[in-house]
PyMOL Python script that loads the backbone (N, CA, C, O; Angstrom):
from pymol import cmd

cmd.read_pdbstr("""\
ATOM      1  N   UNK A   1      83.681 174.099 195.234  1.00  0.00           N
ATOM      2  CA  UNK A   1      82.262 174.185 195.444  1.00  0.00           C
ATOM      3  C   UNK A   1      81.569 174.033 194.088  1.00  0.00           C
ATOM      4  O   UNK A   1      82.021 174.634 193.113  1.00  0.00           O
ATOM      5  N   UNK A   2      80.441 173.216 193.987  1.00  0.00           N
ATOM      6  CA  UNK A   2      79.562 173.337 193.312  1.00  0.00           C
ATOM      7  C   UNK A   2      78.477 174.114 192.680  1.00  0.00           C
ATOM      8  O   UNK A   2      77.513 174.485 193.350  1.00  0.00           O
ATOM      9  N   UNK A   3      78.580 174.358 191.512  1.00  0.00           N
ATOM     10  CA  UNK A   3      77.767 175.784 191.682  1.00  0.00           C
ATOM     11  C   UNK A   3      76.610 175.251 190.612  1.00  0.00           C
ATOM     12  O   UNK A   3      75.695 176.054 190.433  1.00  0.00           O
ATOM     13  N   UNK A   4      76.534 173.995 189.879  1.00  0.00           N
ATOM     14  CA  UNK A   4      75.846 173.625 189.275  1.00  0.00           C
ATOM     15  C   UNK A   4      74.511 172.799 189.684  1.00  0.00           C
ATOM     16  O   UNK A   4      74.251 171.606 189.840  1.00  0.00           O
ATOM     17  N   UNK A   5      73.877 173.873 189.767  1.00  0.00           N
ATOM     18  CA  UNK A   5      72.324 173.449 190.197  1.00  0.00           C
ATOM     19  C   UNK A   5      71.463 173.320 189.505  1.00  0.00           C
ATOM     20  O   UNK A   5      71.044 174.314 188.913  1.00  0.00           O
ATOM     21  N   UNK A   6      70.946 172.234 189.332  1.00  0.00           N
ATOM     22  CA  UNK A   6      70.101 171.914 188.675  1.00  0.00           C
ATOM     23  C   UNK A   6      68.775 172.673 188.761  1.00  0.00           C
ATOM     24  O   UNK A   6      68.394 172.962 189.896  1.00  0.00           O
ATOM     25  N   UNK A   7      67.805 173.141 187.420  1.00  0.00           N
ATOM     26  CA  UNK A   7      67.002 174.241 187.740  1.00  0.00           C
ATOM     27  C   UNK A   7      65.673 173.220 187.669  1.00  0.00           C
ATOM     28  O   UNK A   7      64.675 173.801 188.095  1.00  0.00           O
ATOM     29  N   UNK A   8      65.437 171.985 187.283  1.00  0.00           N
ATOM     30  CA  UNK A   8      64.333 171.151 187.341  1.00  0.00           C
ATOM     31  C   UNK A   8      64.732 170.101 187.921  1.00  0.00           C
ATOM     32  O   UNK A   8      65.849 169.647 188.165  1.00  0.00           O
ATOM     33  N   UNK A   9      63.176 169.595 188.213  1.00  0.00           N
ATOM     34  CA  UNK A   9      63.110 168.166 188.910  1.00  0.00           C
ATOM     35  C   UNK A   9      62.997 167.378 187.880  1.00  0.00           C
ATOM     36  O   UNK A   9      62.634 167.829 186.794  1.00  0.00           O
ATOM     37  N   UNK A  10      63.290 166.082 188.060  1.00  0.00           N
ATOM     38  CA  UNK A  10      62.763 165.065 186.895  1.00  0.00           C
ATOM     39  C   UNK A  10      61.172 164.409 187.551  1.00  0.00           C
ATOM     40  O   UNK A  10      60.863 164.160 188.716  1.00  0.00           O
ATOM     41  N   UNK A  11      60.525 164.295 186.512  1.00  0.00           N
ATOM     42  CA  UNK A  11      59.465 163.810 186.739  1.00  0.00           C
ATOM     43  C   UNK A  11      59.019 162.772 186.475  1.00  0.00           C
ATOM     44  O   UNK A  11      58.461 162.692 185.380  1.00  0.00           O
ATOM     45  N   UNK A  12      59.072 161.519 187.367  1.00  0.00           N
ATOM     46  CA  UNK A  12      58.258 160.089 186.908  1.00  0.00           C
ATOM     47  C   UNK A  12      57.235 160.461 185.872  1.00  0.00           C
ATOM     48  O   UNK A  12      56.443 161.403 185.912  1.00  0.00           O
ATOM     49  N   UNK A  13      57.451 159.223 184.596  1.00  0.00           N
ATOM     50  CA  UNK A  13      56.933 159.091 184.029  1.00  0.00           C
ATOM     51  C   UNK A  13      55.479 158.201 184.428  1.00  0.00           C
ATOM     52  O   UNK A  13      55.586 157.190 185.122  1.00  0.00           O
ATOM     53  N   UNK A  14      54.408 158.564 184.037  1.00  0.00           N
ATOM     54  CA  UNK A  14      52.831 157.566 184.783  1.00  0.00           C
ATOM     55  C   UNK A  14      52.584 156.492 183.848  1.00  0.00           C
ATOM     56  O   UNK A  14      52.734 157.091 182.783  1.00  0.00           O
ATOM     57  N   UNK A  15      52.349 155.494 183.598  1.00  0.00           N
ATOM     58  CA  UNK A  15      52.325 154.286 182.671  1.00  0.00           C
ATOM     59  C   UNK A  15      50.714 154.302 182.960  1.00  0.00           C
ATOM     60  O   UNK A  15      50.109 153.848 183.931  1.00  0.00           O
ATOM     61  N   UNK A  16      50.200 155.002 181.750  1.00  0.00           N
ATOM     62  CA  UNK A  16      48.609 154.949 181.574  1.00  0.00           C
ATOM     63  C   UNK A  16      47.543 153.866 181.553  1.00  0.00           C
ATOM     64  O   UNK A  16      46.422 153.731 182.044  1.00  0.00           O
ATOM     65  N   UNK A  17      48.326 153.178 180.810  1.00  0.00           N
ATOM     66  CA  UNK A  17      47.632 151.346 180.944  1.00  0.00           C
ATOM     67  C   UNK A  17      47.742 151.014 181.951  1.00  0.00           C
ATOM     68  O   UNK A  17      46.559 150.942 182.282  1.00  0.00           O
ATOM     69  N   UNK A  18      48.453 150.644 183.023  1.00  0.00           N
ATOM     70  CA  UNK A  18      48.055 149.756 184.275  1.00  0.00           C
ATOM     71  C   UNK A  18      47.439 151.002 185.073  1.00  0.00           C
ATOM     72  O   UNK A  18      46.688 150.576 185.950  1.00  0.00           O
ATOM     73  N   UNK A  19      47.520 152.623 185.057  1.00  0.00           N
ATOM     74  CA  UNK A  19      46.867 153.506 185.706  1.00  0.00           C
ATOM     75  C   UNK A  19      45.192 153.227 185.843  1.00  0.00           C
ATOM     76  O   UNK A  19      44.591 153.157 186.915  1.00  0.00           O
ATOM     77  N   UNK A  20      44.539 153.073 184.376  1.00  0.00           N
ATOM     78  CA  UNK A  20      43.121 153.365 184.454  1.00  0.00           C
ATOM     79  C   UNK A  20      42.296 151.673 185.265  1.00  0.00           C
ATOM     80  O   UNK A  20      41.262 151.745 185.929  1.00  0.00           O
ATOM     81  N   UNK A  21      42.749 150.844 185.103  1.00  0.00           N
ATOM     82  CA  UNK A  21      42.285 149.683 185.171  1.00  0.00           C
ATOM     83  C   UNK A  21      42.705 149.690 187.022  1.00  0.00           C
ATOM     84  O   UNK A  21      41.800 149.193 187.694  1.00  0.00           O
ATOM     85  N   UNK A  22      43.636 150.066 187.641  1.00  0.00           N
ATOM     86  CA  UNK A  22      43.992 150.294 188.507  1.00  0.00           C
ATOM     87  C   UNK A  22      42.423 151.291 189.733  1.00  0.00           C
ATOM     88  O   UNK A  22      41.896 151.000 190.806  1.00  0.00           O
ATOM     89  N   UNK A  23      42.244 152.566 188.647  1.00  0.00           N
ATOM     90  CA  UNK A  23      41.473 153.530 189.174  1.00  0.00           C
ATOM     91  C   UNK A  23      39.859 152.905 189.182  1.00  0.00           C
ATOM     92  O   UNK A  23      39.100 153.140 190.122  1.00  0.00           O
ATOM     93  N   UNK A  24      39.441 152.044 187.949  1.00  0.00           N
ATOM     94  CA  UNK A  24      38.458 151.054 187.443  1.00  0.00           C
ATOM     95  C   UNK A  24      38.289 150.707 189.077  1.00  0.00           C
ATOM     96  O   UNK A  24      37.485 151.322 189.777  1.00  0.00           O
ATOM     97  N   UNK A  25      38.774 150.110 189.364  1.00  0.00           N
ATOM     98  CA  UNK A  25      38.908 148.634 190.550  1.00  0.00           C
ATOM     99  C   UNK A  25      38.458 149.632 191.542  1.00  0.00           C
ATOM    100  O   UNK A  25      37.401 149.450 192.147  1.00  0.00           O
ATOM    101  N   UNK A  26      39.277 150.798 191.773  1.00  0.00           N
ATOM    102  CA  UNK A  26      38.976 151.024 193.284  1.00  0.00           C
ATOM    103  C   UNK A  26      37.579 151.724 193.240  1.00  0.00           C
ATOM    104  O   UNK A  26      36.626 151.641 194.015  1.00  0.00           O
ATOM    105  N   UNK A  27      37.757 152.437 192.093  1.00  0.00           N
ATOM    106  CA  UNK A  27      35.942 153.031 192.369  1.00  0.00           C
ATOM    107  C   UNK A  27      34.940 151.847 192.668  1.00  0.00           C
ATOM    108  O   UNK A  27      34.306 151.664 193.707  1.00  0.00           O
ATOM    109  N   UNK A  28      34.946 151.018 191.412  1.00  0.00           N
ATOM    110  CA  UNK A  28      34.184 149.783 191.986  1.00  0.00           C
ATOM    111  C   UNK A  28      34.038 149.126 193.062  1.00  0.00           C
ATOM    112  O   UNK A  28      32.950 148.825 193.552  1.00  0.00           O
ATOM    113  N   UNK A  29      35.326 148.807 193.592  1.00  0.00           N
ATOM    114  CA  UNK A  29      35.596 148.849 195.029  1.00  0.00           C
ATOM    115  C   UNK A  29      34.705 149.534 195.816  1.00  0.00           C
ATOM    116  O   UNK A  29      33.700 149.027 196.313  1.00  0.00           O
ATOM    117  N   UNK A  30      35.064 150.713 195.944  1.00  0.00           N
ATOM    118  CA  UNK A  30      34.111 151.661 196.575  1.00  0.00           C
ATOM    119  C   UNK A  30      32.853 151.522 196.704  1.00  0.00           C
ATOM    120  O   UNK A  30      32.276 151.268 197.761  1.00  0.00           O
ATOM    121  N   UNK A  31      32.238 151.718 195.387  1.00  0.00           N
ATOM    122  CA  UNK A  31      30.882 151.291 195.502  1.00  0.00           C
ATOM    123  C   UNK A  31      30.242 150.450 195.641  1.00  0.00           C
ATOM    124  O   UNK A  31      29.063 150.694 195.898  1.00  0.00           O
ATOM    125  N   UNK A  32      30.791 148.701 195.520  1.00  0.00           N
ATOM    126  CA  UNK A  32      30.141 147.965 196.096  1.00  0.00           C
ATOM    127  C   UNK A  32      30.394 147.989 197.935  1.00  0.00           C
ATOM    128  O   UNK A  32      29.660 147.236 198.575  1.00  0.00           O
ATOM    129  N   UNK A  33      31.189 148.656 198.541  1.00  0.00           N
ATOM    130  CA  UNK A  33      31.118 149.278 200.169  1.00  0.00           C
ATOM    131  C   UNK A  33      29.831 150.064 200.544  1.00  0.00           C
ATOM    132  O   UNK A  33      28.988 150.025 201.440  1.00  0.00           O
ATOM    133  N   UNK A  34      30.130 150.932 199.224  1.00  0.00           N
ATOM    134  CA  UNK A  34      29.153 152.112 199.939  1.00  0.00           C
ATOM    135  C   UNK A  34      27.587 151.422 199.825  1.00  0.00           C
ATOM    136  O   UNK A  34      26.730 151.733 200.651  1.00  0.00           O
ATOM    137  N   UNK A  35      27.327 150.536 198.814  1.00  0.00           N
ATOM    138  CA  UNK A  35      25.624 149.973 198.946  1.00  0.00           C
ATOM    139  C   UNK A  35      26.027 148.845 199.601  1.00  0.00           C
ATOM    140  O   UNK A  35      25.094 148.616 200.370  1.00  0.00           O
ATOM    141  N   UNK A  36      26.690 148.173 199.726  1.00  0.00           N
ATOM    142  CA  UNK A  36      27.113 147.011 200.832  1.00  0.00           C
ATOM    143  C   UNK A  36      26.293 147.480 202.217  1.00  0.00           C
ATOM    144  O   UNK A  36      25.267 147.022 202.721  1.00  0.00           O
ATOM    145  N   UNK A  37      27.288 148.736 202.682  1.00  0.00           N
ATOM    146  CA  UNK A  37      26.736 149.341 203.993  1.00  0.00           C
ATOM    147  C   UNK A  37      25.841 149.883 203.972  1.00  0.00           C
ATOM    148  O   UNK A  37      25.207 149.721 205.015  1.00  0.00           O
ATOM    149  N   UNK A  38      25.223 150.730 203.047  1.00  0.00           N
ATOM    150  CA  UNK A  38      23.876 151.161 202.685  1.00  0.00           C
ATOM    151  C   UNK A  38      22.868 150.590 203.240  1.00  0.00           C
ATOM    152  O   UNK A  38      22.268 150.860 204.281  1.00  0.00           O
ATOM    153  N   UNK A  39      22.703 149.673 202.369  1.00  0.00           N
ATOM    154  CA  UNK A  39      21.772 148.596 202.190  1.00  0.00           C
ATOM    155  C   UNK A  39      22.046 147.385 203.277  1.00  0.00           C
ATOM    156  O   UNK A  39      21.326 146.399 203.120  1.00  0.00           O
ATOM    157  N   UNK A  40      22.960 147.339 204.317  1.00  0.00           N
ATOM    158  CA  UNK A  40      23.330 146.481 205.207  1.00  0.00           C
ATOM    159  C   UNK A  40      22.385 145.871 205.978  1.00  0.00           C
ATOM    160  O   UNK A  40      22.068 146.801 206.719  1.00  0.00           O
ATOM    161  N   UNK A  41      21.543 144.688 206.391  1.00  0.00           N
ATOM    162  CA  UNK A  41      20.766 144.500 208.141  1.00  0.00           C
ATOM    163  C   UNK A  41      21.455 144.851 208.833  1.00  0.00           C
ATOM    164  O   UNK A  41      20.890 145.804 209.371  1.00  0.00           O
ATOM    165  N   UNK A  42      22.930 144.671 209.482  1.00  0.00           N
ATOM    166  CA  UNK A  42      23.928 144.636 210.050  1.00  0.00           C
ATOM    167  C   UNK A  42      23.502 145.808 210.219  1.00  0.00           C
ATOM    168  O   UNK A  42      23.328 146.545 209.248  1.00  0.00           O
ATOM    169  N   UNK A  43      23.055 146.520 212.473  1.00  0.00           N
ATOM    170  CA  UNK A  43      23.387 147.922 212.741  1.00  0.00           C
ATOM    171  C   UNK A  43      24.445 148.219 212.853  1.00  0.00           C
ATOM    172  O   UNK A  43      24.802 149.396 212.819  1.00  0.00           O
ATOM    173  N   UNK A  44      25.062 147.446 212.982  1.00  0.00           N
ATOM    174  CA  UNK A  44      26.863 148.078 213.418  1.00  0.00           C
ATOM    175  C   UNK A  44      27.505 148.095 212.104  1.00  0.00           C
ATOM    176  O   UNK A  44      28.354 148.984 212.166  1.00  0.00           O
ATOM    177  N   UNK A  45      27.525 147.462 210.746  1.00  0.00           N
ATOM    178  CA  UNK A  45      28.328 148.211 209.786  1.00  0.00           C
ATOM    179  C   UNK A  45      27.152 149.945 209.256  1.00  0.00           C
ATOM    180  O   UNK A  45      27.544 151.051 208.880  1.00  0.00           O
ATOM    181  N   UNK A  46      25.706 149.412 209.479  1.00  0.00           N
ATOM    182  CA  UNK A  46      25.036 150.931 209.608  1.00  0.00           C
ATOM    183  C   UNK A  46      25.885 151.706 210.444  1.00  0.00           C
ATOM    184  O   UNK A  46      26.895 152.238 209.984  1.00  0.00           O
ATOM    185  N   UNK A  47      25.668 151.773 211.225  1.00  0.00           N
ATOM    186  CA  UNK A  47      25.790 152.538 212.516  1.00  0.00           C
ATOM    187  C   UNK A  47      27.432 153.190 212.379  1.00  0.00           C
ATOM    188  O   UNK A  47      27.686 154.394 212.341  1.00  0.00           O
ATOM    189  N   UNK A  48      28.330 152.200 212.325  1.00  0.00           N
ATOM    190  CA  UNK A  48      29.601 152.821 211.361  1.00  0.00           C
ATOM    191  C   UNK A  48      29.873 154.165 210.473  1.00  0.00           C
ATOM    192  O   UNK A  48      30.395 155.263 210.666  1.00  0.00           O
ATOM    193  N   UNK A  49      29.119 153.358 209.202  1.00  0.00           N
ATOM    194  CA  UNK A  49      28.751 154.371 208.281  1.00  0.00           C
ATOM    195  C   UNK A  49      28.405 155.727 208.496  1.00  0.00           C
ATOM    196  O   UNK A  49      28.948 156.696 207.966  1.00  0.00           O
ATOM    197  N   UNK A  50      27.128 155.743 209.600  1.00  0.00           N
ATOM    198  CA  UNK A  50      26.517 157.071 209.894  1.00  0.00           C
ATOM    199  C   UNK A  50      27.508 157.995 210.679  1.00  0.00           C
ATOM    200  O   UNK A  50      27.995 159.088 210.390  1.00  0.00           O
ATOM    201  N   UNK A  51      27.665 157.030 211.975  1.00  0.00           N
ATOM    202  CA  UNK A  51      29.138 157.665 212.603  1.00  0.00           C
ATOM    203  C   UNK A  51      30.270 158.596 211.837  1.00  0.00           C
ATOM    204  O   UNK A  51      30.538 159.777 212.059  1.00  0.00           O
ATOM    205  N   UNK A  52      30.776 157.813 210.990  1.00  0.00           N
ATOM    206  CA  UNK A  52      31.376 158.515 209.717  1.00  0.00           C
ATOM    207  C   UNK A  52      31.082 159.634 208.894  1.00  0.00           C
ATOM    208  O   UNK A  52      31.972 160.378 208.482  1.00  0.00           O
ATOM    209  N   UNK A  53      29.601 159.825 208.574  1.00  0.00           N
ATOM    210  CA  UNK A  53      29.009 160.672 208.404  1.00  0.00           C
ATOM    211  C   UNK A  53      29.354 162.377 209.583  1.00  0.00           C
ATOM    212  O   UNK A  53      30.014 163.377 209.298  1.00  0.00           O
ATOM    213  N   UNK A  54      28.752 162.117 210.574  1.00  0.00           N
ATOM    214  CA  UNK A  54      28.883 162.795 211.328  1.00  0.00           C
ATOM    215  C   UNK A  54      30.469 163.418 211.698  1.00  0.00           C
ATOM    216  O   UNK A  54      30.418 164.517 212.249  1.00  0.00           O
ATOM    217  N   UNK A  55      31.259 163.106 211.569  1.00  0.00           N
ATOM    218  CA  UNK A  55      32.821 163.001 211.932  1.00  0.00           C
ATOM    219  C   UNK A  55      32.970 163.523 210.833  1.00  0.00           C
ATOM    220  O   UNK A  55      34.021 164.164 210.811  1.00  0.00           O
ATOM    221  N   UNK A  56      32.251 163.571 209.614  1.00  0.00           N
ATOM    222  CA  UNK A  56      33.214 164.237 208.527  1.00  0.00           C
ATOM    223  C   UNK A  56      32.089 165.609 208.202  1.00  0.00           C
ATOM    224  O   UNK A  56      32.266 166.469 207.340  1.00  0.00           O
ATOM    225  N   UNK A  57      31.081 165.529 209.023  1.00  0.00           N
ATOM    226  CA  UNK A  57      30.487 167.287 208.490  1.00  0.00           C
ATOM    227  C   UNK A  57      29.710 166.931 207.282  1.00  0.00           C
ATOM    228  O   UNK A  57      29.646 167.775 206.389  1.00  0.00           O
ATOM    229  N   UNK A  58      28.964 165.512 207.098  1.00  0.00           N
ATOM    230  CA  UNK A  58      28.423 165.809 206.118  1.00  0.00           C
ATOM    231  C   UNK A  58      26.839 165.369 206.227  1.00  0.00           C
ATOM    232  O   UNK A  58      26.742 164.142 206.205  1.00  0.00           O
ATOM    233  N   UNK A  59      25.933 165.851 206.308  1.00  0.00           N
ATOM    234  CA  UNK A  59      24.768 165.873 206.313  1.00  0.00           C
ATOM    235  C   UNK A  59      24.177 164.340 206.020  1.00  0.00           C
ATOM    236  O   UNK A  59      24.739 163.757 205.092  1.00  0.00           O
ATOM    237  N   UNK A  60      23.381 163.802 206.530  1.00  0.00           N
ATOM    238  CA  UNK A  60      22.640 162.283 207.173  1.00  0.00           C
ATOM    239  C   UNK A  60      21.263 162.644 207.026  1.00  0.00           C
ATOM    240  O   UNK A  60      20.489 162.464 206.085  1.00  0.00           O
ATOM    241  N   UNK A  61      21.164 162.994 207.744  1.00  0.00           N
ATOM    242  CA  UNK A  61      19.453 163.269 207.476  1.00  0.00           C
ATOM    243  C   UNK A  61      18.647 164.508 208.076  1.00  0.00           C
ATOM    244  O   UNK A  61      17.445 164.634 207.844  1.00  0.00           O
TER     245      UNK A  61
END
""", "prot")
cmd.dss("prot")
cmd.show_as("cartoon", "prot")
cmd.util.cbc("prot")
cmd.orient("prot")
């Protein structure tokens, strides 16, 4: 029997350079969605949005 247990995990190392440029994108991402739909004519990507609103508990108007 084995009695040698290891007392840590190893932990992936995070490669910081492709991390931030990575995180860059999606916020941007994001926000051109969120005034995309905002600012939409389209009632149904509105209407989406608000829906969403409601489903997550967060105050609309």
């Amino acid at each position: 029997m084995n009695t040698n247990v290891p007392t840590t995990a190893a932990v992936p190392s995070v490669n910081t350079t492709t991390l931030w440029p990575a995180l860059a994108g999606a916020a941007a991402l994001a926000l051109v969605v969120l005034y995309g739909v905002a600012f939409a004519d389209s009632p149904l990507a509105h209407n989406a949005a608000h829906d969403v609103r409601h489903v997550t508990v967060k105050p609309c108007h």
